[in-house]
Every structure is written in C-alpha cells, then in structure tokens.
C-alpha positions in Angstrom: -71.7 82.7 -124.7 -70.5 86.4 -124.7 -68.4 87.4 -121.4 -69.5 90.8 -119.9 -66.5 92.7 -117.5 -69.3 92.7 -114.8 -72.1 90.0 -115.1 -74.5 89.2 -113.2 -73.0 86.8 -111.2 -70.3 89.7 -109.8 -73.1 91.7 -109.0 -75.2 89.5 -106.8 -72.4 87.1 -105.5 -69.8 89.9 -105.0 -71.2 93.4 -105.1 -74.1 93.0 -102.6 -72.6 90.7 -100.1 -69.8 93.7 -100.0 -71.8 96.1 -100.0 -74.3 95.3 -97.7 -71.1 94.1 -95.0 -69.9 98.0 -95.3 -73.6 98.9 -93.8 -73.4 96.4 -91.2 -70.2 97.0 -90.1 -71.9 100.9 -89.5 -74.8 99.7 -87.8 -72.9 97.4 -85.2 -70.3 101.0 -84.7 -74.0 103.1 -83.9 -75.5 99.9 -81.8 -71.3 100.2 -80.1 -71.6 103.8 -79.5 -75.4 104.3 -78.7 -75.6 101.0 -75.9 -78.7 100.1 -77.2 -80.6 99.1 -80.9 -82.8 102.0 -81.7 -83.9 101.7 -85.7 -84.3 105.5 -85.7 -81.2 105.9 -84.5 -79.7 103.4 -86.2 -81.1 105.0 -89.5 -80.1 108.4 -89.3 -76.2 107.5 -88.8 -75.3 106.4 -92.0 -73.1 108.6 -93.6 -74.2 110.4 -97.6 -71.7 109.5 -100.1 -70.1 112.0 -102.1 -69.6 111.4 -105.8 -66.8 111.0 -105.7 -66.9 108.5 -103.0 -69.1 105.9 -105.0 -65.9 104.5 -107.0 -64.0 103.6 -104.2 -67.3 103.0 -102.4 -68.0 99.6 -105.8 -64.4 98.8 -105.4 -64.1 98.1 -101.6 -67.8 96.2 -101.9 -66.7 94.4 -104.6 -63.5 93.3 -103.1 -65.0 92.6 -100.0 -67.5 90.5 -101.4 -64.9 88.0 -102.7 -63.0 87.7 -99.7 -66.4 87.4 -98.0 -67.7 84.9 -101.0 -64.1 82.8 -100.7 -64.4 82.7 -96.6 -68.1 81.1 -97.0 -67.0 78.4 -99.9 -64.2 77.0 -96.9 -67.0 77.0 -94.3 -70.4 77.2 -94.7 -69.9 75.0 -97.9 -67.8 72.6 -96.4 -70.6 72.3 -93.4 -72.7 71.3 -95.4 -70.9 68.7 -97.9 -69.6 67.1 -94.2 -72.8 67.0 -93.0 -74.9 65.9 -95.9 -72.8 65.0 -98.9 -72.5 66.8 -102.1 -75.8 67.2 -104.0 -75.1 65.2 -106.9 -74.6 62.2 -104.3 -77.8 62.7 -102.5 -80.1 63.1 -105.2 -78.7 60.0 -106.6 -79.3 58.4 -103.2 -75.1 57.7 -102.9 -74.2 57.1 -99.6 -71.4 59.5 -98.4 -69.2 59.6 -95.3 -70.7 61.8 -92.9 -69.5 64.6 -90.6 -67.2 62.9 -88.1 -66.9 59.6 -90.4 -65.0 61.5 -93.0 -62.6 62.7 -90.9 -59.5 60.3 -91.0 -56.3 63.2 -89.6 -56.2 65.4 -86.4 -56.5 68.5 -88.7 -59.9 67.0 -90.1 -61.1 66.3 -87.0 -59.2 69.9 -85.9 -61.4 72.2 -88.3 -64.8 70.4 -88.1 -64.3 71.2 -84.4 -63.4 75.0 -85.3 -66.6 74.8 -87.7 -69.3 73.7 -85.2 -68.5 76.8 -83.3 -68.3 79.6 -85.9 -71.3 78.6 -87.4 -73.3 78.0 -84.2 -76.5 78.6 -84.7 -76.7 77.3 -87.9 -75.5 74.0 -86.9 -78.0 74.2 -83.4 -80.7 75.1 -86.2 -80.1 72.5 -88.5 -79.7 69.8 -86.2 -83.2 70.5 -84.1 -85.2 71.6 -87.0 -83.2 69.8 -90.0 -83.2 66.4 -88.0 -85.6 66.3 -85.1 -88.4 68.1 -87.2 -87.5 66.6 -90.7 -86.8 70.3 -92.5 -84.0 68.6 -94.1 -86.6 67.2 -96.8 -86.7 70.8 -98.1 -83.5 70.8 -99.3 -81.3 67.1 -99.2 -84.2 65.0 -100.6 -83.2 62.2 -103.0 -84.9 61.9 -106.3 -87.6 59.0 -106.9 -86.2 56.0 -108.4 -87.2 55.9 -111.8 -85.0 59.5 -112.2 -82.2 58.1 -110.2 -82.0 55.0 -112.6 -82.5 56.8 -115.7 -79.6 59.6 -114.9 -77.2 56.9 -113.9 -78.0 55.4 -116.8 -77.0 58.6 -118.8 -74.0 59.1 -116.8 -72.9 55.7 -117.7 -73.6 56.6 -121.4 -71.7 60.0 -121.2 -68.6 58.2 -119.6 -68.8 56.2 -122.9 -69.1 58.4 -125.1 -66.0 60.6 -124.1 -64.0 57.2 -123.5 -64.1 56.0 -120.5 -64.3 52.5 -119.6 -67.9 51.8 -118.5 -66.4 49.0 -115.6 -65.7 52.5 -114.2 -69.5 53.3 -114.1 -71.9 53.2 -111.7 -72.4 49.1 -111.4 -69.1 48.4 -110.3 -69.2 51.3 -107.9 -66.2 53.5 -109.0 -67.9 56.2 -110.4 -69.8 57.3 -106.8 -66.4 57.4 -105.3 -65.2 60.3 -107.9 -66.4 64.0 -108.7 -68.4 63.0 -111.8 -70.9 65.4 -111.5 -67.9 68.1 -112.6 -67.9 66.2 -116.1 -71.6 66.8 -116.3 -72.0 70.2 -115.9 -69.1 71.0 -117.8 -70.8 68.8 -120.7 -74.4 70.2 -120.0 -73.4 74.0 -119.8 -71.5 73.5 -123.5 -74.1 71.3 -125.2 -77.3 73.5 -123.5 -77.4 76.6 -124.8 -80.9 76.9 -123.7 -79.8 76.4 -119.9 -76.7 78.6 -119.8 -78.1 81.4 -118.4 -80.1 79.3 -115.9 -77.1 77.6 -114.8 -75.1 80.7 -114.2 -78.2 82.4 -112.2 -78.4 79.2 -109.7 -74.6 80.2 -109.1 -75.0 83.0 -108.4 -78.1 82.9 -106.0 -76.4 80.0 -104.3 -73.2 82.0 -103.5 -74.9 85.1 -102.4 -77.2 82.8 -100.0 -73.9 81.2 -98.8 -72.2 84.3 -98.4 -75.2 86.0 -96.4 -75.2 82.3 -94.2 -71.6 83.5 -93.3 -72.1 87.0 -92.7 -75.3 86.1 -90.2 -73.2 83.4 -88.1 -70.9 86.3 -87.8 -73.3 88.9 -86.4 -74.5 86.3 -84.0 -71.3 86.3 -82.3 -70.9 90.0 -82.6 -73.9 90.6 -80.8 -73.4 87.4 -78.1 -69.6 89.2 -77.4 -71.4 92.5 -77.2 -74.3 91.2 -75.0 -71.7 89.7 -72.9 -69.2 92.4 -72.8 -71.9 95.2 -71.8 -73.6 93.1 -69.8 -77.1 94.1 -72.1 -79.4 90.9 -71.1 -82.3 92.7 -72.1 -85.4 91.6 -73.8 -84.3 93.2 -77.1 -80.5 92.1 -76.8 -81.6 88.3 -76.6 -84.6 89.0 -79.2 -81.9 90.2 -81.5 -79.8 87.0 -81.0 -82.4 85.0 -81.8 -83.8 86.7 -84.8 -80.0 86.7 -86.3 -80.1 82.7 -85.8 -83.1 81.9 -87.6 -82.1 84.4 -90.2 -78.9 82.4 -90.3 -80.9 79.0 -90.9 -83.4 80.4 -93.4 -80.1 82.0 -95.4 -78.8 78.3 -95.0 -82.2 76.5 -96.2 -82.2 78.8 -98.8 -78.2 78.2 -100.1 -78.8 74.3 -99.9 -81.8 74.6 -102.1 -80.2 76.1 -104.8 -77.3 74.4 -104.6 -79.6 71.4 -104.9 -81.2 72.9 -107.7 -78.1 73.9 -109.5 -77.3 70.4 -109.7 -80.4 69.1 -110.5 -80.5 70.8 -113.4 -77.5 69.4 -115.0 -79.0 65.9 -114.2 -82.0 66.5 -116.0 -80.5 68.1 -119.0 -78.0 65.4 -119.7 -81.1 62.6 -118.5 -83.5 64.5 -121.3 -80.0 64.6 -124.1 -80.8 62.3 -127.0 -77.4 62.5 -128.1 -76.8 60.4 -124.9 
C-alpha cells in the first residue's frame, strides 16, 4: 500500500490530540486568571495566529500529540489490558490474569498503585458503571461460541501453515499464553487488501480516543487542584468536575470499543480466509 509523509493516522492520532492540548492549556490560563469559567470569556481569549505562526503552530501540535499519544499507550492502555485482558483474549473467552493477580514484583504492584490515581475517575467510572451496572458488555463482550471455535480453529491452521508445531495450538494451551494475535494481524493486513485501510482507520480512532481518555483524567485533576487551591466549591466548579469525569469514561468506552473492534476484525478476516 502506498505510504503518504502525513496519513491519516498522523492527523487524527497526532495532530488533533496536539492541537486541541495547545487550546486547553489556554483555557485553564483564562479560567487561572479570570477565578471563574465564563464561556464568553473564555472564548474571546484565544489568541489569532499569524501566518506565519501556523508552521510552528502543526509542528508543536504534532509533537505534542506523540508525546501525548506515547504517555496514553503506558497508561490508559495498560489500565485497561490489567483490568480486562487484551482483546484478542476476551473475545476468545481466554482467561487472563487480572489487575492485582498479574502483578508478581513491588514495581508491578508500585505502578498499578500510581495508575489508580492518575486515572481516577476513569477507574471510579468503570468500576460503578462497568461492573455494578454491567456497561462493560459494551465493550469486553466475548464472542458466541460457534465464532470462538471456528477462529481458534483458523488460528491453529495459520500456525500450520507458517510452521509451527500445532501441539503449540490452542488444545494444549500454549498458544493463549503468547501474543498470537500479533501474527494475525500482521498476516491479515498483507493478505487483505480489501481491509487495509479499515484496519489503519480503527488505529487511528482508537489512539485518538486513548489519547483524549488521558488528556480528560488530566483536566480532572487540574480543576480538583484548582478547586482546592482557590477554595471555588461552587456549583459550577463541582459541575465542571463531574462533567470532565464522565467525559473521561465515555472517551474510555469509546477507545475499548475500537480497540475491540480493531481486533475483531483481524479474527474475522483470517476466520472468512479460504486459503486457511
């Protein structure tokens, strides 16, 4: 497939995120400066840029946006793997280890701790309305049987047919203890030319939505230090907090579906593959 300098991809995982930081970052200084969150206010304070402004302007946003991009992969990513496995395990209805199970060394243990509380109300979210009111469905479902034994069945078929010993496969358990869902996408995205683009697209809405999960977690504690600080427990402070935390949780819903559906779709190319 034919590389562009700046695909899509770059554009909504880097660019945006970036960008969109930049005009945060203003609207918390004019919330700083004017003691309260006025939208008219808040409106009229950002700066015109100059043309020759908008170069440096793409640059910083687009550097920003993989710092921002690589900060979420070690965070809100790793939430969620710890707390419900990778995608390609619960579709297949793998069992995984789970948050605190998997963690085995002090350091483990160390940055699950340090985890919990950056991404706050995310994890409050998820655990009332994920667990207690079954939103989890939405986006860590498994597949029905008949799919789960047919694309086990392929997987056991591909890890023939690039030469690996199928006592490795899925009966004798080996395979759900290794990363074989890298192989399949890898061996979908060359042999699908159909699905390329569609693959790339998930990719890139799921890194966007996992970058915005990480910029809203850290707006929640801007504005709980700045609540705190000022001493603002007003009605629109606290409305404010809570409107960032549901955002946050939506933004989450929204990453682990397409990162469910991302992998979902290399299953079901390689389950529909007759040269399988």
């Amino acid at each position: 497939m034919k590389q562009h300098p700046f695909s899509l991809y770059d554009f909504i995982g880097y660019f945006i995120p970036g960008a969109a930081s930049i005009y945060l970052i203003q609207i918390v200084n004019t919330i700083k400066k004017s003691n309260c969150i006025d939208l008219n206010v808040i409106l009229t304070s950002f700066p015109s840029v100059k043309t020759e402004g908008i170069l440096i302007f793409l640059i910083f946003s687009y550097v920003l946006g993989h710092l921002l991009s690589y900060i979420s992969s070690i965070t809100i990513e790793k939430y969620a793997v710890w707390k419900y496995g990778y995608p390609s395990k619960y579709l297949l209805d793998i069992n995984t280890n789970k948050y605190w199970t998997g963690a085995k060394k002090f350091h483990s243990i160390f940055w699950r701790i340090c985890l919990i509380f950056l991404l706050l109300p995310t994890v409050i979210l998820d655990f009332i309305l994920g667990h207690y009111f079954g939103f989890k469905i939405f986006y860590s479902s498994k597949l029905d049987p008949m799919l789960i034994k047919l694309i086990k069945f392929k997987i056991n078929c591909l890890a023939i047919k690039i030469g690996i010993n199928p006592k490795n496969g899925f009966e004798n358990g080996e395979a759900n203890k290794s990363d074989f869902n890298r192989i399949i996408l890898h061996y979908t995205y060359e042999n699908s030319k159909n699905h390329q683009s569609k693959l790339s697209n998930y990719v890139s809405i799921y890194g966007f939505l996992r970058t915005f999960t990480l910029i809203t977690n850290v707006l929640f504690w801007y504005f709980i230090f700045h609540t705190l600080f000022y001493g603002t427990f007003d009605l629109s402070s606290n409305l404010t907090i809570i409107g960032i935390s549901i955002v946050s949780y939506l933004f989450f819903m929204s990453f682990m579906k397409f990162y469910r559906r991302y992998t979902l779709e290399g299953l079901m190319i390689l389950s529909i593959d007759k040269e399988i």
